[in-house]
ROFI-934704 format. One record per atom (N, C-alpha, C): residue number from 1; residue in three letters; atom name; x, z, y. Coordinates in pm, whole numbers, plus 50000, padded with zeros to 5 digits. Atoms other than C-alpha are relative to their C-alpha. Layout:
<recs>
seq type atom x z y
NUM ALA CA X Z Y
...
</recs>
This chain:
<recs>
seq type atom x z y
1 UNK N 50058 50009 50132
1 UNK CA 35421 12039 31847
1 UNK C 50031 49863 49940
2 UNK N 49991 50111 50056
2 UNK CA 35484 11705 31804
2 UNK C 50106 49945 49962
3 UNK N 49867 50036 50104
3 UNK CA 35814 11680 31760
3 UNK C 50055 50093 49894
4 UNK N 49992 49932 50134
4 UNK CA 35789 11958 31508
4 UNK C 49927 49867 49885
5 UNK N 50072 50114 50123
5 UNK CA 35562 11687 31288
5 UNK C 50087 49934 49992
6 UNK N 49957 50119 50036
6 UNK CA 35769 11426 31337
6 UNK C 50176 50082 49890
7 UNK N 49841 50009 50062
7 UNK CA 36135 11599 31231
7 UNK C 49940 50078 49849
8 UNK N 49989 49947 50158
8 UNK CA 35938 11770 30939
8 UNK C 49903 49897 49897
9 UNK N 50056 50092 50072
9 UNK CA 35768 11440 30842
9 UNK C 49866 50093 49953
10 UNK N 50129 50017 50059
10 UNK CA 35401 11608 30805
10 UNK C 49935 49861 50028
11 UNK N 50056 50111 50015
11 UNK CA 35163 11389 30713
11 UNK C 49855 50052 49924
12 UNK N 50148 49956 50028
12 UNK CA 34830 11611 30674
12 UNK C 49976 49969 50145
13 UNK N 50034 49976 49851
13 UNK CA 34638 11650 30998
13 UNK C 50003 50140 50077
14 UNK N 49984 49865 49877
14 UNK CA 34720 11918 31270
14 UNK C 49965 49991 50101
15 UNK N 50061 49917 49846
15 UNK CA 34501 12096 31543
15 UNK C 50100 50066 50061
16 UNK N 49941 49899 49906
16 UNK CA 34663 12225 31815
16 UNK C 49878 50040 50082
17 UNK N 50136 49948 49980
17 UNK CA 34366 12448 31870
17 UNK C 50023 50092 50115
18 UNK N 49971 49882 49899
18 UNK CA 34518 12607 32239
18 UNK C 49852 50035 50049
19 UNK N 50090 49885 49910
19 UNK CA 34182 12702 32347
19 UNK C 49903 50014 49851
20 UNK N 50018 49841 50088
20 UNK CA 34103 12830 32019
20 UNK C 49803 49950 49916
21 UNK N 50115 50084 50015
21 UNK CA 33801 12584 31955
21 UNK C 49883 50050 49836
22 UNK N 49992 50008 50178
22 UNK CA 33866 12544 31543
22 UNK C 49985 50175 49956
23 UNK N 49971 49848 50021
23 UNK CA 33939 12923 31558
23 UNK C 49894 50115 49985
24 UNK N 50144 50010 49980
24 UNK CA 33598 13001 31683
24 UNK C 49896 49989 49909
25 UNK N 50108 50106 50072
25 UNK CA 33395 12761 31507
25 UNK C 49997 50071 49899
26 UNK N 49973 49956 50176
26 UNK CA 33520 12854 31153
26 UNK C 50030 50138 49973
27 UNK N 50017 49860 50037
27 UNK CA 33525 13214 31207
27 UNK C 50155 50027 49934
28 UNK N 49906 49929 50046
28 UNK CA 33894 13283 31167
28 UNK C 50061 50112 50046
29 UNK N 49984 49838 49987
29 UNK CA 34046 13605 31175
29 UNK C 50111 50059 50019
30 UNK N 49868 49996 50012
30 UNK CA 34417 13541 31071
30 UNK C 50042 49852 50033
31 UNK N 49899 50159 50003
31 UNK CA 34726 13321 31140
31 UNK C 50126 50013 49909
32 UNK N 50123 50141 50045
32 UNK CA 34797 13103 30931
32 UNK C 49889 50027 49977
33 UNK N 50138 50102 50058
33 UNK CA 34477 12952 30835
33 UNK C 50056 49883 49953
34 UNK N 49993 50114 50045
34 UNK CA 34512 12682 30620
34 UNK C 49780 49936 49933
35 UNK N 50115 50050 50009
35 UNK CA 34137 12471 30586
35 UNK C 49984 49886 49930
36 UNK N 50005 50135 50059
36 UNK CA 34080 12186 30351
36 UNK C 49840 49952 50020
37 UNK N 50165 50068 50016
37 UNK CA 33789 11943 30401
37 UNK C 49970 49914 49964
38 UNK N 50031 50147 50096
38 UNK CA 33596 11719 30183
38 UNK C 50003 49847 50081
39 UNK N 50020 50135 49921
39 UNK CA 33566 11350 30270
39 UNK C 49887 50017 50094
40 UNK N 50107 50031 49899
40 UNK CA 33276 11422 30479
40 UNK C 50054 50104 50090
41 UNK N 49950 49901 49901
41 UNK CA 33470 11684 30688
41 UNK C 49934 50126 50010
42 UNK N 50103 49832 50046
42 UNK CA 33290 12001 30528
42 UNK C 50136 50125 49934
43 UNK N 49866 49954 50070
43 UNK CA 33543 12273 30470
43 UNK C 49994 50066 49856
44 UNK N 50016 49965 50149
44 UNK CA 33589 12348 30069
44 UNK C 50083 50123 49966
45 UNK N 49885 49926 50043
45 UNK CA 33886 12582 30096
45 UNK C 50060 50062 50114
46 UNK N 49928 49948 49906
46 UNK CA 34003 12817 30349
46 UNK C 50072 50124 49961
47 UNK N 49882 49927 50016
47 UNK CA 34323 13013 30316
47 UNK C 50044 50067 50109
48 UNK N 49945 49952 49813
48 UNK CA 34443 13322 30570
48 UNK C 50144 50035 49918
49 UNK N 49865 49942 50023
49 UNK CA 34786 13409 30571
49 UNK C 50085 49908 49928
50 UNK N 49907 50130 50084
50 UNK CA 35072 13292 30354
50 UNK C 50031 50027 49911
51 UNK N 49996 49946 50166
51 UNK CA 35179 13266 29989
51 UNK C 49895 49942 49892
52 UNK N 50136 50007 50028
52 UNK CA 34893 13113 29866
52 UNK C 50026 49819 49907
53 UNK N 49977 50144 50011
53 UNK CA 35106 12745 29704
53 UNK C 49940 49994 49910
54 UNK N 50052 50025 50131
54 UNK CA 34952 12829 29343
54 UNK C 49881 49958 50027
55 UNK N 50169 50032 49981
55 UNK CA 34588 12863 29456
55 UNK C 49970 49860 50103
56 UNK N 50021 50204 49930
56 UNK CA 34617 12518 29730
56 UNK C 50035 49917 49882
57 UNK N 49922 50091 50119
57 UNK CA 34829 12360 29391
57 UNK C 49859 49953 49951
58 UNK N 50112 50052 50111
58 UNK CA 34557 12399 29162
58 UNK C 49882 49971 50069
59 UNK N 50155 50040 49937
59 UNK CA 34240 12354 29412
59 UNK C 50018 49871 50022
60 UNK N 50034 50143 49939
60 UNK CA 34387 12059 29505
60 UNK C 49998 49893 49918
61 UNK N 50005 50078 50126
61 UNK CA 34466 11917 29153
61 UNK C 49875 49980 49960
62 UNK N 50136 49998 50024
62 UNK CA 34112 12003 29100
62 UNK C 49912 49899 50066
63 UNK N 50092 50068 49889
63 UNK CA 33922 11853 29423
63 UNK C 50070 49856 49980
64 UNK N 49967 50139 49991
64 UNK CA 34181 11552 29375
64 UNK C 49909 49921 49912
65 UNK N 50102 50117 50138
65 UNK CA 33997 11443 29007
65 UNK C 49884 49986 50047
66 UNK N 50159 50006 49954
66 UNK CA 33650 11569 29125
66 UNK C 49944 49865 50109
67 UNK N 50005 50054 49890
67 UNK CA 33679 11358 29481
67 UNK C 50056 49830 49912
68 UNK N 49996 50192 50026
68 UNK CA 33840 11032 29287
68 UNK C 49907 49948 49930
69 UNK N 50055 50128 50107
69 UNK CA 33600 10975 29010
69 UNK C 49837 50001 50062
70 UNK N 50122 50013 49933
70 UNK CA 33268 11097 29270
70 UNK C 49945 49940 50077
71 UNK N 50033 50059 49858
71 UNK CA 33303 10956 29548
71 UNK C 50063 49844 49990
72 UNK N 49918 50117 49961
72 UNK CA 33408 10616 29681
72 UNK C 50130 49990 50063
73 UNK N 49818 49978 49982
73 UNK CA 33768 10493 29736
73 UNK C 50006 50011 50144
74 UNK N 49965 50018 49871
74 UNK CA 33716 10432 30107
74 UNK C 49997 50131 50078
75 UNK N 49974 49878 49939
75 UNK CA 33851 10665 30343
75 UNK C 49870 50001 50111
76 UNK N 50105 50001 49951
76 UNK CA 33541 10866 30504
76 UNK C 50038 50056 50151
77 UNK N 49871 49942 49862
77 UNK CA 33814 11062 30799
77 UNK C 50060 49926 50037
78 UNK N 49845 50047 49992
78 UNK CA 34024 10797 30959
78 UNK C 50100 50152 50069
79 UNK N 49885 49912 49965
79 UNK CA 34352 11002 31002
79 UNK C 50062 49883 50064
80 UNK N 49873 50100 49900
80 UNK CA 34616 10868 31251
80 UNK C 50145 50098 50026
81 UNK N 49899 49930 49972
81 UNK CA 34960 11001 31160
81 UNK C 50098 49981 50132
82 UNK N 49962 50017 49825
82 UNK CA 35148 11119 31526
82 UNK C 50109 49902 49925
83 UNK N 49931 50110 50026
83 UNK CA 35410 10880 31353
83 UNK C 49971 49888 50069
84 UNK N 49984 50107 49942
84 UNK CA 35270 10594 31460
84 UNK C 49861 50031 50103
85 UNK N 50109 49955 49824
85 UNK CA 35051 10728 31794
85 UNK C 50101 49963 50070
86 UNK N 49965 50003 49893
86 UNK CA 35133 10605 32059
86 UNK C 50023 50057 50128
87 UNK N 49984 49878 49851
87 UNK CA 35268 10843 32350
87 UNK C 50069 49940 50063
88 UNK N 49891 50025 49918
88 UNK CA 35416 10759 32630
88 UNK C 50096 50156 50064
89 UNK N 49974 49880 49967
89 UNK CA 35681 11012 32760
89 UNK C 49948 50082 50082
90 UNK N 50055 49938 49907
90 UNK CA 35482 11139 33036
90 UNK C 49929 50127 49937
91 UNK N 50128 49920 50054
91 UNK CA 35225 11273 32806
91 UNK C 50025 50051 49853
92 UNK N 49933 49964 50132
92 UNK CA 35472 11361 32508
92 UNK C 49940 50094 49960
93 UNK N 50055 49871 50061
93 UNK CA 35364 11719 32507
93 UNK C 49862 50038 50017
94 UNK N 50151 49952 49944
94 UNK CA 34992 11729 32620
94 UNK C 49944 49897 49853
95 UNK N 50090 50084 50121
95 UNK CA 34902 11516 32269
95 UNK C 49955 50145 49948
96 UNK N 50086 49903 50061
96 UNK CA 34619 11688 32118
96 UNK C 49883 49925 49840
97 UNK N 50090 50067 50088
97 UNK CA 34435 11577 31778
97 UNK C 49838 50106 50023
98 UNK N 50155 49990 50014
98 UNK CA 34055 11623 31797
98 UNK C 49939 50102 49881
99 UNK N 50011 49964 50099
99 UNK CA 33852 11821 31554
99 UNK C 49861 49858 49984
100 UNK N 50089 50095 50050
100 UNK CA 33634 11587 31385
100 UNK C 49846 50052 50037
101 UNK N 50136 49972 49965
101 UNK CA 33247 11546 31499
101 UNK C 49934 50072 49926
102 UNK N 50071 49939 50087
102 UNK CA 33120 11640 31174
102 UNK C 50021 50140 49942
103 UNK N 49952 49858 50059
103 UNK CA 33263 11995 31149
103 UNK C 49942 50069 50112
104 UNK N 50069 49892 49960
104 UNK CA 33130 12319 31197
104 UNK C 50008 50008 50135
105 UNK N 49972 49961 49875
105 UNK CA 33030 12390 31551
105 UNK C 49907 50139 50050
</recs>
């Protein structure tokens, strides 16, 4: 998974949810899932399947104005793109990102 991120330059955050944790939690049903969550890590937007660039476009044009002029500038998620994580090769493929404390359990 991780050297999929890196050669396609994402730069959202990605679960590798192998035991199915996120999958669980949030009651999904289909794959994809795409999940957006506010600065406090509450999900605002969940998407199954695929096809869906108009309705993420405009929710996110939306949540972008709402979220800059409501909230404060400081980031409330640190994110840590696998870009600059540190792996050593041993443990190249066992990297796993976390789901955040404050989400649904």
């Amino acid at each position: 998974m991780r050297d999929a991120i890196l050669k396609y330059d994402v730069k959202h955050p990605v679960i590798n949810d192998d035991k199915m944790l996120v999958w669980r939690n949030f009651e999904r049903r289909s794959w994809p899932s795409l999940m957006v969550l506010n600065p406090k890590g509450v999900p605002v937007l969940i998407l199954s399947g695929e096809g869906h660039k108009n309705t993420l476009d405009l929710f996110l044009a939306v949540a972008a104005r709402y979220y800059d002029k409501n909230l404060n500038k400081s980031d409330t998620i640190p994110v840590l793109l696998e870009e600059n994580r540190k792996v050593s090769p041993s443990h190249k493929n066992n990297v796993q990102t976390q789901v955040h404390k404050n989400a649904k359990t």
